[in-house]
LUMDO-412765 format. One record per residue (C-alpha): y negated, z negated, x. Coordinates in pm, whole numbers. Layout:
N
NODE        y        z        x
NODE        Y        Z        X
...
END
This chain:
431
NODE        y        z        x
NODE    -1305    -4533    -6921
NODE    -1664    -4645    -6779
NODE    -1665    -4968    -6642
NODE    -1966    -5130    -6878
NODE    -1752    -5086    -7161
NODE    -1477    -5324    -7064
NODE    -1476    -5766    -6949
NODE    -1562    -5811    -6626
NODE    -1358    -6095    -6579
NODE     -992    -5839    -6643
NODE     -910    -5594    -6443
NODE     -982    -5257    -6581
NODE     -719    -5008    -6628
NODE     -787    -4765    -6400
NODE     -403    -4866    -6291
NODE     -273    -4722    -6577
NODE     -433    -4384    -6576
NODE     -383    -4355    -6252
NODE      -20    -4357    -6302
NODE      -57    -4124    -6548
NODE     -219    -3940    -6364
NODE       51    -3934    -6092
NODE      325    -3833    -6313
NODE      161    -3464    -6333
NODE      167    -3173    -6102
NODE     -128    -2978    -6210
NODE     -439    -2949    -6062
NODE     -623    -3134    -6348
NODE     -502    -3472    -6118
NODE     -732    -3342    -5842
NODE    -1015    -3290    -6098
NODE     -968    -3663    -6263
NODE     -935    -3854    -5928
NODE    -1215    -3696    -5781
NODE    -1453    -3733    -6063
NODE    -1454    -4083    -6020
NODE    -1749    -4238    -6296
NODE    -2053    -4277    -6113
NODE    -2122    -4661    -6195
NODE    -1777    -4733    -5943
NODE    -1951    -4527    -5682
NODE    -2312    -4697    -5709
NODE    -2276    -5027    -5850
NODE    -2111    -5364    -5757
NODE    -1811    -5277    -5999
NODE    -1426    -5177    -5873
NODE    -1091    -5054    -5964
NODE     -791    -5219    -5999
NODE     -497    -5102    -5840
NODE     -149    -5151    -5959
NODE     -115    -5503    -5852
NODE     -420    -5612    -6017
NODE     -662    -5655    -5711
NODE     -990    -5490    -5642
NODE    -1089    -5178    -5459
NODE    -1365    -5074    -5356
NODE    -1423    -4673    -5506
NODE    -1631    -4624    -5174
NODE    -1247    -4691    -5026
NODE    -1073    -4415    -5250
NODE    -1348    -4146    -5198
NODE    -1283    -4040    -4840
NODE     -906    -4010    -4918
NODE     -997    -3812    -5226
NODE    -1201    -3564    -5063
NODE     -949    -3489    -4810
NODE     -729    -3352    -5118
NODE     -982    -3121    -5281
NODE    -1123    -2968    -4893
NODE     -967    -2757    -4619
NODE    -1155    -2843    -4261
NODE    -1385    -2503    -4105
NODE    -1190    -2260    -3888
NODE     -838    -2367    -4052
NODE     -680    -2072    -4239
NODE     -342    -2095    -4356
NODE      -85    -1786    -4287
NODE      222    -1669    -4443
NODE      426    -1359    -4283
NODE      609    -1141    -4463
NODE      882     -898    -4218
NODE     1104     -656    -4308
NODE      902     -447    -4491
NODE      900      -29    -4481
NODE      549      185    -4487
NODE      553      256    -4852
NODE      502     -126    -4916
NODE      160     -128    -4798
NODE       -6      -41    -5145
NODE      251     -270    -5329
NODE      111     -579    -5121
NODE     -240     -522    -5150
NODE     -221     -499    -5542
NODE      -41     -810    -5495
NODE     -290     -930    -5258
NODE     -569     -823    -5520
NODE     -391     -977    -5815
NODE     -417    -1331    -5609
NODE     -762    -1301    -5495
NODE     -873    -1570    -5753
NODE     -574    -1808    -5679
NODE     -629    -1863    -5342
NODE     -557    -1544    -5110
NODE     -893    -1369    -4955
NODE     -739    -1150    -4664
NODE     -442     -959    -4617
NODE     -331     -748    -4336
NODE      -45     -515    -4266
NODE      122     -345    -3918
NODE      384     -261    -3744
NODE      638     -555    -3659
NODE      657     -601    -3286
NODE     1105     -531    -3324
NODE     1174     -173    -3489
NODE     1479      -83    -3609
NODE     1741      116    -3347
NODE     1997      381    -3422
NODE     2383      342    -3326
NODE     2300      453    -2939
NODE     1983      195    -2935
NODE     1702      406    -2999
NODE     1408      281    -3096
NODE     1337      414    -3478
NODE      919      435    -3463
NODE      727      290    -3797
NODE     1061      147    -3887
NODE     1002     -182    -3996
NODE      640     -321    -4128
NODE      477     -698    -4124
NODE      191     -823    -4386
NODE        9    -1144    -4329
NODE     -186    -1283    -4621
NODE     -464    -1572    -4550
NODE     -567    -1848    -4757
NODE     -718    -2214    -4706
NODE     -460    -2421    -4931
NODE     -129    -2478    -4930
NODE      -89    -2430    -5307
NODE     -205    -2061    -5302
NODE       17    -2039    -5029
NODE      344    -2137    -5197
NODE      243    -1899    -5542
NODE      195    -1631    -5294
NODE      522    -1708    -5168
NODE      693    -1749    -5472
NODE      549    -1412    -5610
NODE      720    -1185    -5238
NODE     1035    -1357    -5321
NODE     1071    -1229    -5620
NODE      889     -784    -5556
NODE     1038     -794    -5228
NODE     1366     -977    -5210
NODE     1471     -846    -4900
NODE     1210     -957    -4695
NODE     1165    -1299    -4473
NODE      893    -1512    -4469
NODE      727    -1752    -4199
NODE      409    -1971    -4282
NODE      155    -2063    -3999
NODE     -153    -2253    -3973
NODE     -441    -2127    -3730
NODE     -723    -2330    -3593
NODE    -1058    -2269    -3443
NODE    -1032    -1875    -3540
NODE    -1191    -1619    -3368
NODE    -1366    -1285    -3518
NODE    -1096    -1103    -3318
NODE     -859    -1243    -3509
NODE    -1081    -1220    -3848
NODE    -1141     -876    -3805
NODE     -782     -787    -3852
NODE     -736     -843    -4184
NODE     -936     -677    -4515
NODE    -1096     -945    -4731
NODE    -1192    -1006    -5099
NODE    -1455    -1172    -5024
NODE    -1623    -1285    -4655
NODE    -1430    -1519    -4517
NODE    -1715    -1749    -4400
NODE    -1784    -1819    -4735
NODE    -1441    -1886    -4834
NODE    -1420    -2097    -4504
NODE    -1769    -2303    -4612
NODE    -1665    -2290    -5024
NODE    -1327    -2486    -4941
NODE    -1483    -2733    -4670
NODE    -1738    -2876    -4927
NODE    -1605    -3165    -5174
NODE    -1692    -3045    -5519
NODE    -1464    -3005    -5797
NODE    -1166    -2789    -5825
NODE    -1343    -2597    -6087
NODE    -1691    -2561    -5911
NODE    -1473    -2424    -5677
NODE    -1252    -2188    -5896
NODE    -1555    -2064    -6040
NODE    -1770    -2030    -5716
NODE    -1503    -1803    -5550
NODE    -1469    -1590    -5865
NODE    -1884    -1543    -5832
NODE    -1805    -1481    -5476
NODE    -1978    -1129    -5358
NODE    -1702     -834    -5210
NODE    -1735     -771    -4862
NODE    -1552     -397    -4868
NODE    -1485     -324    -4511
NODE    -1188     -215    -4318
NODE     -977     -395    -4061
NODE    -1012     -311    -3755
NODE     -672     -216    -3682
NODE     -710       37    -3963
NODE     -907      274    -3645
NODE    -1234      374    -3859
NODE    -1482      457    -3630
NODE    -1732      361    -3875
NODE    -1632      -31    -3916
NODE    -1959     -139    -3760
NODE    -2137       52    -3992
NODE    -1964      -98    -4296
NODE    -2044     -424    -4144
NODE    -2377     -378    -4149
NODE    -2390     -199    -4483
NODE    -2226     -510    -4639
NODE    -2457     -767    -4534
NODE    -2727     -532    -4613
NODE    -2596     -531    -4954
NODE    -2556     -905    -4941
NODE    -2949     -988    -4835
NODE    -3083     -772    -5120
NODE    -2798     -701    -5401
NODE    -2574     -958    -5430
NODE    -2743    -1211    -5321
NODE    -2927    -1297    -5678
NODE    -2658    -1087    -5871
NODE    -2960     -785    -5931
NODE    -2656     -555    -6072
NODE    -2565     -845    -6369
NODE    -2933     -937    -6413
NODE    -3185     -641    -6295
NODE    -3526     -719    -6237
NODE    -3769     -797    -6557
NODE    -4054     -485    -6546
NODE    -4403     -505    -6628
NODE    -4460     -298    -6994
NODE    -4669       40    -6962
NODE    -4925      -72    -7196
NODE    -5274     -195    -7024
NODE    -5252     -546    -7146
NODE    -4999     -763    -7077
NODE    -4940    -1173    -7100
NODE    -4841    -1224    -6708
NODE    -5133    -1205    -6517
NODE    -5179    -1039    -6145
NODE    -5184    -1238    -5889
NODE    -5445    -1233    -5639
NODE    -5360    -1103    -5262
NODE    -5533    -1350    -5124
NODE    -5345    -1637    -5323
NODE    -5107    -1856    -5098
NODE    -4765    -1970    -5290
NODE    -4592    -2266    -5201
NODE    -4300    -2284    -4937
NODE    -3993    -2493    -4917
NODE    -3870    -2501    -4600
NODE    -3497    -2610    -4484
NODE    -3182    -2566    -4274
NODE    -2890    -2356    -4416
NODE    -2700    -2742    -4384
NODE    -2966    -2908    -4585
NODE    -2950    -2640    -4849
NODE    -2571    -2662    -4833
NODE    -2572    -3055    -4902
NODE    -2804    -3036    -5151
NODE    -2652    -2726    -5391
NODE    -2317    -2911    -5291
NODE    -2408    -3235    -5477
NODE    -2630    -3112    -5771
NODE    -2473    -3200    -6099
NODE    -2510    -3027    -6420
NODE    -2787    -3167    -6668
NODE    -3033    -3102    -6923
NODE    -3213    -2847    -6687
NODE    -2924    -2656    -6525
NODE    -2580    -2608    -6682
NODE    -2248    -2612    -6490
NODE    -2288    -2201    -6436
NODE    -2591    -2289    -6323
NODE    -2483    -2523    -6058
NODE    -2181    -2331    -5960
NODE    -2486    -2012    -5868
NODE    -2677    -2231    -5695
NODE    -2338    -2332    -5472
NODE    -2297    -1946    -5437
NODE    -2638    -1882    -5316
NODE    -2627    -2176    -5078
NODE    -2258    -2076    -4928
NODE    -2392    -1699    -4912
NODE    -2707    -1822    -4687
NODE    -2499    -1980    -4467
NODE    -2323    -1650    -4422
NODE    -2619    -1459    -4364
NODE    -2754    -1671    -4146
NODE    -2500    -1564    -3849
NODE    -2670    -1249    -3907
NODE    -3033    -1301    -3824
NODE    -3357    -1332    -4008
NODE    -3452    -1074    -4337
NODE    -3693    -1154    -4622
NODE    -3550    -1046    -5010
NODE    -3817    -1062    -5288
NODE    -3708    -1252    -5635
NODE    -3766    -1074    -5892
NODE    -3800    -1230    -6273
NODE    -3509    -1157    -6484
NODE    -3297    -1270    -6712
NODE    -3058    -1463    -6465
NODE    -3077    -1824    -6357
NODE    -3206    -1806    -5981
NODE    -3595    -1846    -6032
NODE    -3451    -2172    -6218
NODE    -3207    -2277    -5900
NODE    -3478    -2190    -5661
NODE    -3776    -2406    -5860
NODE    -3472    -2656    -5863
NODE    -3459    -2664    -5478
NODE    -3784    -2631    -5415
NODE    -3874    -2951    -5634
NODE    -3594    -3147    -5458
NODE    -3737    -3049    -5133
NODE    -4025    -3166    -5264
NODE    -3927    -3479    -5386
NODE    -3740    -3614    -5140
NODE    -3813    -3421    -4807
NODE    -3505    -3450    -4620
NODE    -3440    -3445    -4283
NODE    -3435    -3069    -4161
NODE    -3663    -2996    -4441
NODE    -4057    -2932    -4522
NODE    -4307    -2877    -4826
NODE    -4601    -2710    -4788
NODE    -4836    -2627    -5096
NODE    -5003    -2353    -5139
NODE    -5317    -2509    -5142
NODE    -5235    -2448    -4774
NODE    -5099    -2160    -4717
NODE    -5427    -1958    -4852
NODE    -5393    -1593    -4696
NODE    -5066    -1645    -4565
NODE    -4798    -1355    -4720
NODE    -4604    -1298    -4814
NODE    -4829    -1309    -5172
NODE    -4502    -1278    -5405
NODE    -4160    -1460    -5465
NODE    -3949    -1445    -5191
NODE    -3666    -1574    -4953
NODE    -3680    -1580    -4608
NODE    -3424    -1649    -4354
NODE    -3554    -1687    -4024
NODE    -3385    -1605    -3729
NODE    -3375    -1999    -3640
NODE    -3101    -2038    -3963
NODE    -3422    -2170    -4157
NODE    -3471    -2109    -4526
NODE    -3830    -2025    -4675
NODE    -3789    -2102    -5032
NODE    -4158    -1888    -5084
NODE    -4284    -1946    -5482
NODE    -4538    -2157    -5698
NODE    -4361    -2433    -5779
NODE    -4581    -2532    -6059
NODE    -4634    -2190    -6252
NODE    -4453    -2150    -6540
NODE    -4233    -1861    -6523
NODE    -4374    -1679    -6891
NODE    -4702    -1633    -6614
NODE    -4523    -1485    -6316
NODE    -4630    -1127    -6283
NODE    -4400     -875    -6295
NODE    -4349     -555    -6101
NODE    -4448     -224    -6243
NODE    -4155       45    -6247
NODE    -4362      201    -5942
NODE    -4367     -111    -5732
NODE    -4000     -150    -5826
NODE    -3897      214    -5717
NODE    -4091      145    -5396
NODE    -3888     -179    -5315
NODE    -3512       38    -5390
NODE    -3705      313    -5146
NODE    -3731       36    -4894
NODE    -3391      -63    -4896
NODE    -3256      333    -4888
NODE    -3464      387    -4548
NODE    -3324       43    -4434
NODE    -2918      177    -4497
NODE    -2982      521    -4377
NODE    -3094      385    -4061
NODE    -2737      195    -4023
NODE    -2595      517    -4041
NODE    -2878      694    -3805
NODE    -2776      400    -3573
NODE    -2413      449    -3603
NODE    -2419      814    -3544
NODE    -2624      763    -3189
NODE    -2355      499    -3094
NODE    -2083      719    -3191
NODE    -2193     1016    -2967
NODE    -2189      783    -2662
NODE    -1876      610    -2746
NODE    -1741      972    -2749
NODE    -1938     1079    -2425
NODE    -1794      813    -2227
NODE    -1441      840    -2375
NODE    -1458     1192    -2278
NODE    -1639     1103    -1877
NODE    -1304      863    -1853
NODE    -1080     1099    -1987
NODE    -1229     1367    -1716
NODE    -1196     1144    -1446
NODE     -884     1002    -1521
NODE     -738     1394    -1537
NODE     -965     1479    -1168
NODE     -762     1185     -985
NODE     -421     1293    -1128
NODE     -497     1624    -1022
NODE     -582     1522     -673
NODE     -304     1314     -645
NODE      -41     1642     -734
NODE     -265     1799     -448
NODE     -171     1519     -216
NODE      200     1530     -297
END
């Protein structure tokens, strides 16, 4: 249906297929209206409507986009009551089974009304309440439909929540962080960039916080460890290329005192510009759907200060994304964004691939942008081994750290508890 291929002078039958199109109920009409042919979008050319007049595409964009995106800090909530203690594992496999239809956190306590015996006791642990979040109302209503049917008995209320707090976050265990969910669903790209971005998206194993571990700070921290230097370029699917053994080898070292080049840019600018790459001859539609991972996962990160991760040469497709950045950066310098070549930045580490996220929320895209990557030089096992070593010392001081801050948490509980028992006792004296 592209515009060129049709007279000018008749309207073009976009009013057909769009009636088509509005006789299904499938998602596929959210993928065709919002893949409107680029010509409608950048040219002089429109679309007809039913009646035969003109629109304007720029017209039917905005109303598009607010089909296919869920605002930031809106998560959707459906409550399930009426449910006994040995449910608990039978929602969370449900939970899990739903993770890549829509449902990234679920939670499950006491309700707030227990059951009572004939004389009006209370029964304790009596009756049970899950809460399952998502960011669409179609995951929602497949959620719902799937509790109606395992757990017939039980009632359910929906509710939508604004401006959410971590208090409220931290409540529930997620599939994958919830920031990234929050930033995947606010950006207009297609409903399969999206379907495929959240099934790239990384786990973020850590307990509620109404589960009582003492150690849920720690599992924080270990998870966006693991996010900065694991997941971030998938290094479990596509380890690290090493250098061979032998003395001669075809990628050369690279001198210490070598500068590379640096793209610099905000965690929005990288955003908007993963968020509108297209697939071509250069990157394919896995391709762009990585590079809309990597961008949502920085913005994550970002909320939790500055760290450098080197980029290794493998197999994968992230030196390509990150060259692909880099020359866009390059290209058309954005506002909130720098180039500077290494011509430049002579003696200034560090002197291999990296990314760095300053504390600022600015990205350091750090590589030479013209090298071909057959000449990038890889690390020796050693220098590999080192870098894991690195990252050991780095998670065993979480734990080092979580240890101290246990022992005071305990030392004061146990000060309050000894002064809470000293005034009781003086007030039995008193009496």
């Amino acid at each position: 249906m592209h515009p060129q291929s049709f007279d000018t002078s008749h309207p073009m039958p976009w009013n057909r297929v769009r009636d088509a199109l509005r006789e299904c109920s499938h998602c596929g009409v959210n993928i065709a209206l919002f893949q409107i042919p680029r010509p409608w979008v950048q040219s002089n050319t429109s679309v007809a409507t039913a009646a035969g007049e003109y629109v304007s595409a720029s017209h039917l964009l905005p109303s598009l986009n607010s089909l296919a995106t869920t605002p930031r800090g809106v998560w959707l909530i459906l409550e399930i009551d009426d449910l006994m203690a040995d449910d608990k594992k039978a929602i969370g496999r449900l939970a899990r089974r739903f993770a890549h239809d829509g449902v990234y956190g679920w939670a499950f306590a006491q309700s707030s009304m227990q059951l009572k015996t004939s004389e009006g006791k209370t029964i304790p642990h009596s009756r049970f309440t899950a809460r399952v979040l998502v960011k669409q109302k179609h995951a929602r209503e497949h959620f719902s439909r799937a509790i109606a049917t395992d757990f017939e008995a039980s009632t359910q209320r929906t509710k939508d929540v604004t401006d959410v707090q971590n208090d409220f976050l931290n409540n529930f265990q997620y599939f994958a962080h919830p920031t990234f969910a929050d930033v995947a669903y606010s950006e207009p790209i297609t409903l399969a960039a999206r379907s495929q971005v959240m099934h790239l998206a990384p786990p973020f194993d850590v307990l509620p916080s109404s589960s009582g571990s003492k150690d849920r700070a720690g599992q924080v921290k270990t998870a966006i460890h693991s996010l900065r230097h694991i997941e971030l370029f998938e290094i479990g699917k596509f380890p690290p290329l090493i250098a061979p053994t032998s003395p001669v080898s075809t990628h050369p070292s690279t001198s210490s005192s070598v500068g590379l080049d640096m793209s610099l840019c905000t965690t929005e600018v990288l955003r908007e510009l993963a968020s509108s790459a297209c697939p071509n001859d250069d990157l394919s539609f896995m391709d762009v759907c990585r590079m809309q991972r990597f961008a949502y996962l920085m913005e994550v990160l970002a909320k939790e200060g500055g760290f450098v991760c080197r980029v290794f040469h493998s197999d994968g497709p992230y030196l390509k994304i990150l060259r692909y950045l880099s020359s866009t950066i390059r290209a058309r310098t954005p506002p909130g964004s720098s180039f500077t070549s290494r011509l430049n930045r002579q003696q200034i580490s560090p002197y291999y691939e990296a990314i760095r996220l300053t504390p600022s929320g600015h990205v350091e895209i750090i590589l030479n942008l013209d090298t071909p990557d057959s000449t990038i030089r890889l690390p020796t096992q050693a220098e590999f081994d080192q870098y894991n070593m690195k990252l050991e010392r780095e998670r065993h001081d979480f734990s080092k750290k979580l240890s101290r801050s246990e022992v005071r948490q305990r030392k004061n509980q146990k000060r309050i508890a000894e002064g809470v028992a000293a005034a009781l006792a003086g007030m039995s004296q008193s009496t």
